[in-house]
VOKOLPA-164946 format. One record per residue: x, y, z of N, C-alpha, C in turn. Coordinates in steps of 0.05 Angstrom, whole numbers, plus 32768, in hexadecimal, padded with zeros to 4 digits. Layout:
! VOKOLPA-164946
XYZXYZXYZ/...
This chain:
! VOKOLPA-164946
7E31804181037E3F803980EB7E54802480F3/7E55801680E27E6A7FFD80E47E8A800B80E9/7E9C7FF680F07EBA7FFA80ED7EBF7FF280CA/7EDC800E80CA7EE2800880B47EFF800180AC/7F077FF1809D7F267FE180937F2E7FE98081/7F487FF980807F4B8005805F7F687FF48062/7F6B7FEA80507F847FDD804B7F937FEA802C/7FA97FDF80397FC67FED801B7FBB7FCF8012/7FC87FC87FF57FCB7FBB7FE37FE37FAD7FE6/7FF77FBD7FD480117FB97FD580247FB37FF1/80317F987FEF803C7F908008802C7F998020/80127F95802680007F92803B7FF27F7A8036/7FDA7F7D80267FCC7F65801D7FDB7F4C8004/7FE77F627FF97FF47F537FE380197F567FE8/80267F377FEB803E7F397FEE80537F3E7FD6/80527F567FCD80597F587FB6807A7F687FB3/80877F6B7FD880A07F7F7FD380B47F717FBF/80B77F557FBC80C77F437FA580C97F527F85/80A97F567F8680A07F607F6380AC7F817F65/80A57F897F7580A87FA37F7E80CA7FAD7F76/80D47F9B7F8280F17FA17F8281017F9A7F68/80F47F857F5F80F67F7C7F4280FA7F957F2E/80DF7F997F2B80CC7FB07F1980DE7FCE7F1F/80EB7FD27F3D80F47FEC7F4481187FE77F38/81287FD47F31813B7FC57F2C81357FD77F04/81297FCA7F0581277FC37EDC81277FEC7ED9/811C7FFE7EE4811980157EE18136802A7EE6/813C80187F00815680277EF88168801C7EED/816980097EE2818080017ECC818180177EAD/815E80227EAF8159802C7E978168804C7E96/816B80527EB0817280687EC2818F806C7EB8/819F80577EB181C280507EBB81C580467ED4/81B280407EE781B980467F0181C4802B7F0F/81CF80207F2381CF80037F2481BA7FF97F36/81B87FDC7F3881A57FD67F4281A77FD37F56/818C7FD77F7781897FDA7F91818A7FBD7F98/81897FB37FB4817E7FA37FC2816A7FAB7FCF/81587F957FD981467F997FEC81487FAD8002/81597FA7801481667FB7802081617FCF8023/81657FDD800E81737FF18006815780027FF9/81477FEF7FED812F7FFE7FDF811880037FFA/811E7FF3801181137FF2802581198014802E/8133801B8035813E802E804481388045802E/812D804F80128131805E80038115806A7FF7/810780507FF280EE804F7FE180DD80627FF6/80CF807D7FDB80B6808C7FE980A580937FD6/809580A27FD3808180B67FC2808380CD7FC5/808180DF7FAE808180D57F95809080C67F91/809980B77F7480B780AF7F7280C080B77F67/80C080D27F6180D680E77F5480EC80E47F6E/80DE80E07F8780FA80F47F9D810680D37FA1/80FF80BC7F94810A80A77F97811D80A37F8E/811580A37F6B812780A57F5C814580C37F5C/813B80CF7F6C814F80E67F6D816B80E77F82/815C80CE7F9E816D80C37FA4817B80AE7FA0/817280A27F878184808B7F7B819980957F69/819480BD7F6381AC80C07F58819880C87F3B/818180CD7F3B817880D07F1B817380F77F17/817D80FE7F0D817081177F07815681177F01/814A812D7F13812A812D7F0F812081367EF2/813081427EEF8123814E7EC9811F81337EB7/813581207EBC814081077EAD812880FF7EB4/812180F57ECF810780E67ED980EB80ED7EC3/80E681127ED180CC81197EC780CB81157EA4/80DD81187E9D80D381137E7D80CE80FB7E74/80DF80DE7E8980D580C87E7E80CB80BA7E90/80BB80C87EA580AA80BD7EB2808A80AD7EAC/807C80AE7E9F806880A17E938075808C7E83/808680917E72809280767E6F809E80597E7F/80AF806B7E9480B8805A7EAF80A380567EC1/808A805F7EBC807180577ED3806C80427EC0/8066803E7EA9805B802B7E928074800E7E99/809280147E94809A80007E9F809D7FF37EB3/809780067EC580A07FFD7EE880837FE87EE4/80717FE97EDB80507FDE7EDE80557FC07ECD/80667FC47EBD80687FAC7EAB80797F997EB2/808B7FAA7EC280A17F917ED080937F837EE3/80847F9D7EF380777F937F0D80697F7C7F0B/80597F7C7EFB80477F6D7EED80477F4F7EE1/80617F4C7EDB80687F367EDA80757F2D7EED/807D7F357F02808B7F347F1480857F2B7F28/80647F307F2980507F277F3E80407F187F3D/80437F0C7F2A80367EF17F24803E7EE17F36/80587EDB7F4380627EC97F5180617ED27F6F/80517EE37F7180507EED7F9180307EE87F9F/80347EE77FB3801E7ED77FBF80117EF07FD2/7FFC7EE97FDD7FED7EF57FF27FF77EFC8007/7FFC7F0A801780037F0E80317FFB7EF9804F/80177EEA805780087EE380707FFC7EED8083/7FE57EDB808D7FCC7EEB80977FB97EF8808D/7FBC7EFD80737FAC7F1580637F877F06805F/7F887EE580607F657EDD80667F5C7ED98075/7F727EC980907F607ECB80AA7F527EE780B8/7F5A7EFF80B17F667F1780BE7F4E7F2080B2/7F457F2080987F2C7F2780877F147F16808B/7F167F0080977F077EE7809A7EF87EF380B8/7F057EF480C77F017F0A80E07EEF7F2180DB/7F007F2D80D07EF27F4F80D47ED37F4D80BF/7ECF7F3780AF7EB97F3380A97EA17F2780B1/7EB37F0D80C47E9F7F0780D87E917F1980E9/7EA37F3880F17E997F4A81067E8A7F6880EE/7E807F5980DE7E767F7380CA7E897F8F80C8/7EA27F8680CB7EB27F9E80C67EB87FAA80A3/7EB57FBC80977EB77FCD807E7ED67FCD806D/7ED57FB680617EF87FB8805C7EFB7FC78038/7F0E7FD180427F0E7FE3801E7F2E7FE2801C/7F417FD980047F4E7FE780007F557FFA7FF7/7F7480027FF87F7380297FF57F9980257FDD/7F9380237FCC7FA980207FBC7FB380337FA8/7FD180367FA57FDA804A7F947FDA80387F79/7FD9801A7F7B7FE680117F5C7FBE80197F4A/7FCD80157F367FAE80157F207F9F800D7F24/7F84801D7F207F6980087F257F617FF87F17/7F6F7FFB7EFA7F667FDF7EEE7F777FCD7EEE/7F8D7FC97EF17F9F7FAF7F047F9C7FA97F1A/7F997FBB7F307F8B7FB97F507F787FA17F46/7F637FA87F377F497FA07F3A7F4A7F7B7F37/7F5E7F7D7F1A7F617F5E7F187F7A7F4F7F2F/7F8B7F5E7F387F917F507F4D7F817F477F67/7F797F667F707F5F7F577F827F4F7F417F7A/7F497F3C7F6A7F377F267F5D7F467F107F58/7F597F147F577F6E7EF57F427F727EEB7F5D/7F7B7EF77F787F877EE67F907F737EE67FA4/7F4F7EED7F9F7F3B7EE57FB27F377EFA7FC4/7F3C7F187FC37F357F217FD67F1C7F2E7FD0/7F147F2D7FB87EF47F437FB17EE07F3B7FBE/7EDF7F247FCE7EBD7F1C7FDB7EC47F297FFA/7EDB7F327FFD7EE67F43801C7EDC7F638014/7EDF7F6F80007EE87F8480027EC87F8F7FF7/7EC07FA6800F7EAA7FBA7FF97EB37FCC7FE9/7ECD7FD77FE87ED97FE87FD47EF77FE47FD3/7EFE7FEA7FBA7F187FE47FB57F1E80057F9F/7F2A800C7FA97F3C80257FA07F52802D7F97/7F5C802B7F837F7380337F777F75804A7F61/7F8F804C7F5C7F9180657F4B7F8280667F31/7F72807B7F297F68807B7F0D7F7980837EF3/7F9580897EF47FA1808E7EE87FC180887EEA/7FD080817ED67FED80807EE87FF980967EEC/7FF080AE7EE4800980CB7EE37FFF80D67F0A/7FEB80C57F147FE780D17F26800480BD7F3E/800580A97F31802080967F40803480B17F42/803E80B87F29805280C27F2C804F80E67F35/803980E87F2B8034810D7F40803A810E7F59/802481047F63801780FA7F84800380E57F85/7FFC80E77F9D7FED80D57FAB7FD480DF7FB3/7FB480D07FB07F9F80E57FB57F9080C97FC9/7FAB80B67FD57F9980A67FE77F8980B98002/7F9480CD80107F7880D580217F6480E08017/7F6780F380047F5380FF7FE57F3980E47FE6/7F4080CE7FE27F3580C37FDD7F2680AF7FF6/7F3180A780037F2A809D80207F1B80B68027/7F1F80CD802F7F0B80E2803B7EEE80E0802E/7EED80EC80117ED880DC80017ECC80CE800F/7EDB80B080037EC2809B80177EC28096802B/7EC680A280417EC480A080697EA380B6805D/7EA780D3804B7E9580DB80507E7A80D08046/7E8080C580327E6580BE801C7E6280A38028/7E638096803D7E5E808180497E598081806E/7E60809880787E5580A180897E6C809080A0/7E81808D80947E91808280AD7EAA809680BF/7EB5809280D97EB680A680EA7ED4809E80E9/7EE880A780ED7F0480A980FB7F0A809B810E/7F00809481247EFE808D81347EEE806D8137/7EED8062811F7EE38048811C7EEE803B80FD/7F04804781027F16803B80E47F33803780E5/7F36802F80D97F5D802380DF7F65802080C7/7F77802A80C37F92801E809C7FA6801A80A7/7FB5800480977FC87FF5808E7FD07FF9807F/7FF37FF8807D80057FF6806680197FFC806A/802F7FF9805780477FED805980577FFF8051/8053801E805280608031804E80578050805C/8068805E8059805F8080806C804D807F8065/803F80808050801D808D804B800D808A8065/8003806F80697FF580678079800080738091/800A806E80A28010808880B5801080A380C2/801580A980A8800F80C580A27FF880CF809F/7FE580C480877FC780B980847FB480C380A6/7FC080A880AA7FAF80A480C57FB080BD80D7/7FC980C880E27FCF80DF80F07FC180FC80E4/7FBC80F680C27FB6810A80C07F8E810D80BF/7F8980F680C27F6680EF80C47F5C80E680D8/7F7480DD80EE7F6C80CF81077F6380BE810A/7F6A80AB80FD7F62808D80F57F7B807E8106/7F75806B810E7F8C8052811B7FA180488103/7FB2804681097FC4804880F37FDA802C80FF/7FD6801B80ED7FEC800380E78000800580D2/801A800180D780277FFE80C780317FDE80C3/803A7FD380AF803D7FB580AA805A7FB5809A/806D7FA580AC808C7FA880A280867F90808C/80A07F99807A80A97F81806B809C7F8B804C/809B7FA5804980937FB2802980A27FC68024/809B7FD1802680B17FEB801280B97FFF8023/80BB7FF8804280C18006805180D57FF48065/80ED8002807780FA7FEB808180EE7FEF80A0/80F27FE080B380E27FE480CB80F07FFF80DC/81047FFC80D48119801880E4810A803780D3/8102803A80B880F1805080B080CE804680BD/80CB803380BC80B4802C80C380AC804080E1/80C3803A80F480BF8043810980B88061810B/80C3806B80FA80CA808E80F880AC809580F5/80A1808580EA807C809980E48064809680F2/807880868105806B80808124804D807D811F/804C80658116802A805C811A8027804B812C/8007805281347FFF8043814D8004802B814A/800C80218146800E7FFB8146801F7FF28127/80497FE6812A804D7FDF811780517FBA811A/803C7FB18100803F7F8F810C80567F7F80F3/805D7F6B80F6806B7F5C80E7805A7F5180D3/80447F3F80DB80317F3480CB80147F4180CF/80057F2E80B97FEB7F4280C07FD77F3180DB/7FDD7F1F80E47FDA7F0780F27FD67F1A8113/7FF07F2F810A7FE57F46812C7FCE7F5A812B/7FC77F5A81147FB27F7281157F9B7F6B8120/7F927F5481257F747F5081337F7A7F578147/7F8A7F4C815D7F8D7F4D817E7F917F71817F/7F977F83816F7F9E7F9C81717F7D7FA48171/7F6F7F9B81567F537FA381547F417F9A8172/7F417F8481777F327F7A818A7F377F8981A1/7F4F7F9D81AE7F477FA781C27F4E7FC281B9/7F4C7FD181A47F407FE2819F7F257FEA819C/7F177FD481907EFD7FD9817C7EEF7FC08190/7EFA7FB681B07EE37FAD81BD7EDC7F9681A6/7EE47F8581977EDC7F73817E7EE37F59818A/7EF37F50819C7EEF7F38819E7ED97F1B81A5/
């Protein structure tokens, strides 16, 4: 069986921490709360985001009752917000590669699958990708997270091994993810994580751009 590429979406393939911080800005104003810097959303931001918002000071009851609403706006700010955000450097040579070497690239995303779907499409990455995965619902944003739920799935129903797969992304998940399926695990600074938390979830390889991840693959995966 082939090698497999699961990539994050958000601030991995798509440089979107700008919209991100935007969209995370407009929610807590709705809160009372004042507004973050980068910075700061770097050192704070997790999943769920109940425990996000609870350290920005929100009471969780306040949260859960108007949470589907604040998932609905956080999506609408975002959304406009990312119109003006671009692709990630490195994010085609890096895919341009691992396709030349018949490698299996899927992304693995928490935002919606039917906005996932047209962003993947609007900025060129759908002729890269055999699967693209995102949430089927938004209440699952704000519950939890069913990205290994769902990666396990397809490693099984596609017959691919642990030990010939690697994820990316720009927050604990992926880290954690990996350690907990034994998969090679990259982390990618400069999204919603700061490099000083980055460090803490100790994944095998954290790079600046996505520009380092081949030379990591190539003498792992023997690919050069």
């Amino acid at each position: 069986m082939t090698y497999l590429a699961v990539f994050d979406w958000n601030g991995t393939l798509f440089d979107d921490t700008p919209a991100t911080h935007t969209a995370t800005n407009v929610c807590l104003r709705t809160f009372g709360m004042p507004e973050i810097d980068v910075a700061t959303m770097q050192e704070t931001f997790t999943f769920p985001l109940i425990h996000f918002y609870e350290k920005m000071g929100v009471n969780a009851d306040d949260y859960l009752a108007r949470a589907e609403q604040e998932g609905m706006l956080f999506l609408d700010a975002y959304e406009k917000a990312a119109r003006n955000c671009d692709v990630m450097d490195g994010a085609f040579p890096l895919l341009d590669w691992l396709s030349e070497k018949n490698v299996h690239c899927m992304i693995l995303s928490n935002h919606l699958q039917e906005r996932l779907d047209k962003d993947v499409e609007r900025l060129g990455f759908t002729s890269y990708m055999q699967h693209v995965s995102g949430n089927r619902e938004a209440a699952t944003i704000t519950q939890g997270l069913s990205k290994q739920i769902r990666l396990e799935a397809y490693m099984k129903e596609h017959g691919f091994t642990a030990d010939k797969a690697f994820i990316i992304g720009d927050s604990h998940e992926e880290p954690e993810l990996a350690k907990r399926m034994g998969l090679l695990g990259i982390s990618i600074a400069g999204g919603l994580l700061s490099p000083a938390r980055l460090e803490k979830y100790k994944a095998d390889h954290i790079v600046k751009t996505l520009h380092e991840v081949r030379p990591i693959l190539e003498n792992r995966w023997n690919l050069a």
